[in-house]
C-alpha positions in Angstrom: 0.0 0.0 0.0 1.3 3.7 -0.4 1.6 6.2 1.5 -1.4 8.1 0.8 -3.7 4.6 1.0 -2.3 3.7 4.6 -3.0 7.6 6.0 -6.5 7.3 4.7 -7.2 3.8 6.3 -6.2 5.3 9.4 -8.3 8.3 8.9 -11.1 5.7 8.4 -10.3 3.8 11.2 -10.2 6.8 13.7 -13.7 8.2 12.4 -15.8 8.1 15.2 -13.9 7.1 17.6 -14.3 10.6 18.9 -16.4 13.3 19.1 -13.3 15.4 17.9 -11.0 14.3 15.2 -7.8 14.3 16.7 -5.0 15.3 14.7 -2.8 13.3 13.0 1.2 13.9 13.4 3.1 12.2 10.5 6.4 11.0 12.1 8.7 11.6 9.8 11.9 11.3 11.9 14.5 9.2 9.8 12.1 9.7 6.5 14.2 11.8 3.4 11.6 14.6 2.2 11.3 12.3 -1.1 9.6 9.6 1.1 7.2 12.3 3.1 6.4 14.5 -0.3 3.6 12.7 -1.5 1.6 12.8 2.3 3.1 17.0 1.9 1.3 17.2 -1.7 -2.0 15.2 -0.6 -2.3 18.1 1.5 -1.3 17.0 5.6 -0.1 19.8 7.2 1.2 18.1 10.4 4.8 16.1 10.8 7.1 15.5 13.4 11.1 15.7 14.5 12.5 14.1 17.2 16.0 15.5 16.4 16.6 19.6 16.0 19.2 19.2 13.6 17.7 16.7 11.5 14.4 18.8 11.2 16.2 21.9 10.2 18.4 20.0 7.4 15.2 18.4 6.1 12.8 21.3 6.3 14.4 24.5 6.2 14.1 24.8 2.3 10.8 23.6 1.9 8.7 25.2 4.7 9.0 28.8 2.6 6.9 27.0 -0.2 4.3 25.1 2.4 3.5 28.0 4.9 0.9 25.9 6.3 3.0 22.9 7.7 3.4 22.9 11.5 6.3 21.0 12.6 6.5 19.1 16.0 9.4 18.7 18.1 8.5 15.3 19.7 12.0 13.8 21.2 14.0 15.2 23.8 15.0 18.6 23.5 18.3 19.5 24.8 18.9 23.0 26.1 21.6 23.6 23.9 19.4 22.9 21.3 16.6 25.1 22.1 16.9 28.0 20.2 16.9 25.9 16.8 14.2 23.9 18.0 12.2 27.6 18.5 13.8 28.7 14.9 11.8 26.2 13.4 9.1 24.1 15.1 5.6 25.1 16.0 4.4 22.3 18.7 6.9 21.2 21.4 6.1 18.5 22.9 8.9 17.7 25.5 8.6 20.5 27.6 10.2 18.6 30.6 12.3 20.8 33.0 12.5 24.7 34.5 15.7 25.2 33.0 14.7 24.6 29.4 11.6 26.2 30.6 13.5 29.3 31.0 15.2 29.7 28.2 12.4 29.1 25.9 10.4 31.7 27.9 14.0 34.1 27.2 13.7 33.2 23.4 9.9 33.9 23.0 10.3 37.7 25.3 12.7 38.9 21.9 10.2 37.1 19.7 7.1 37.8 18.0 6.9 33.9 17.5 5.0 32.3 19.8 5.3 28.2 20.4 2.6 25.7 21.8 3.8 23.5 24.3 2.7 19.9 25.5 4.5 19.1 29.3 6.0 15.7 29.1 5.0 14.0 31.9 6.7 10.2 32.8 3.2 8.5 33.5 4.9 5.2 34.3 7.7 6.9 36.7 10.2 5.4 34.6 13.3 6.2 35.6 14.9 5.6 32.0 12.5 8.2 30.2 12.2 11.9 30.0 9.3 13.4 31.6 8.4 15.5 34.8 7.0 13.0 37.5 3.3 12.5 37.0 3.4 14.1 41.0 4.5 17.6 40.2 2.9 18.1 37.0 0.1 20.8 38.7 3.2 22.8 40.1 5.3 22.7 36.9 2.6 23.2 34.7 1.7 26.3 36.5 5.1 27.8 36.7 5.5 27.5 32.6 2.0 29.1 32.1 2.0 31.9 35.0 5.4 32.8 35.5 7.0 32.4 32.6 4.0 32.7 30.2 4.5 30.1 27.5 1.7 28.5 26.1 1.4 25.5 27.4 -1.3 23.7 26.1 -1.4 20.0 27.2 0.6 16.8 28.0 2.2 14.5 26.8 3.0 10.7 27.5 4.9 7.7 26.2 3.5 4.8 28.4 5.4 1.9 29.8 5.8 -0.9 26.9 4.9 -4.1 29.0 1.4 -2.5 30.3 -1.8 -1.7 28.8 -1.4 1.7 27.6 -5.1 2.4 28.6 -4.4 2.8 32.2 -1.5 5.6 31.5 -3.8 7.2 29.1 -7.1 7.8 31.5 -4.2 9.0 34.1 -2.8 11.4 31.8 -6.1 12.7 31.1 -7.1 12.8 34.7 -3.8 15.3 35.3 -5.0 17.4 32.0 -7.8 18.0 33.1 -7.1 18.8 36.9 -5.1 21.8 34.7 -7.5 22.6 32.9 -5.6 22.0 29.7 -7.6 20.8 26.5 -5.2 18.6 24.6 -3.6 15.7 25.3 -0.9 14.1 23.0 -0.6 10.4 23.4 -1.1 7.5 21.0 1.9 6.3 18.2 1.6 3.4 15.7 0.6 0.4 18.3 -1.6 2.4 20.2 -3.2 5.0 18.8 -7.0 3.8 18.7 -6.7 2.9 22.0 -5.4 6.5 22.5 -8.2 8.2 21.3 -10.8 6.3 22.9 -9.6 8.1 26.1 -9.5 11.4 24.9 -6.3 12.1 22.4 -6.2 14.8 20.6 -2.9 14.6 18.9 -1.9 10.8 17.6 1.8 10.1 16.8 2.1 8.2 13.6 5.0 7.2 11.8 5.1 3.6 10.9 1.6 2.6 10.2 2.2 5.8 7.4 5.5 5.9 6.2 6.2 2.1 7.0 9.6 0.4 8.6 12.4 2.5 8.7 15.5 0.5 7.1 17.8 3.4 7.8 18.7 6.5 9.6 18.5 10.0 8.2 
């Protein structure tokens, strides 16, 4: 199947699942811009980077011509990295300490640009993963938003592999809406039905679209 014929089986598997469609965010991490231009032509406006540099090598030339893409910063972001990442993503998804916190906050007071950000929160308390513990989420979440004014606008979760993801996602929705925050990213290739069902509003796609990645970027 192509491209184009797996991303509209998903969209037809995803209808009605939810009283709002979610969005769907192409991962196209490892994916040359050859492999990802005929999802970019049929119109999909939302992709996602795990890697700064990678995004900025792949997109910077072609994001002049598609004004309307958003790109998603979905792996871990690296304070070093940051101002790239705000250079050139719209969505952040790995919001995840004060520091980096800060100086996205610094970059966006000099800026007319203005990012959306999803809190990572470590649902399963893995001590491996990225993620602010699921315990302080209401304190950090109100720091970004209050004190340092970014636009946080949800969370975000990768659960535990060896448990039903269902459990992390009704938690992770619990703590959005205890914040009073609307959107909730959660849901990639294995998962992402069961995702919506409890509430996702952004799905992380990659491999059920583009297929197996045979090699690295």
């Amino acid at each position: 199947m192509s491209i184009i014929d797996n991303f509209n089986l998903i969209i037809k598997e995803i209808s009605g699942l939810s009283s709002n469609q979610p969005k769907i965010i192409a991962v196209s991490k490892s994916f040359s811009l050859s492999q990802i231009l005929p999802l970019i032509e049929f119109g999909h406006l939302h992709y996602g980077e795990n890697k700064v540099q990678e995004a900025l090598t792949k997109w910077s030339e072609i994001l002049p011509k598609y004004k309307n893409i958003n790109l998603h910063l979905l792996g871990k972001l690296q304070s070093n990295k940051a101002k790239d990442a705000f250079s050139i993503f719209n969505f952040i998804h790995s919001l995840d300490n004060e520091k980096l916190a800060k100086i996205l906050s610094s970059l966006e007071s000099t800026s007319e640009k203005k990012i959306k950000y999803f809190v990572q929160v470590n649902i399963g308390d893995e001590p491996q993963k990225s993620g602010i513990n699921f315990a302080i989420v209401d304190q950090f979440v109100k720091y970004c938003k209050f004190d340092l004014k970014l636009n946080v606008i949800g969370l975000m979760c990768v659960p535990p592999m060896l448990h039903s993801s269902a459990i992390y996602f009704k938690k992770l929705k619990e703590l959005a809406h205890q914040n009073n925050l609307k959107e909730l990213s959660m849901g990639m290739s294995n998962d992402y039905l069961e995702a919506i069902k409890n509430g996702s509003t952004f799905v992380r796609i990659g491999t059920a679209i583009f297929g197996i990645r045979s090699s690295q970027f």
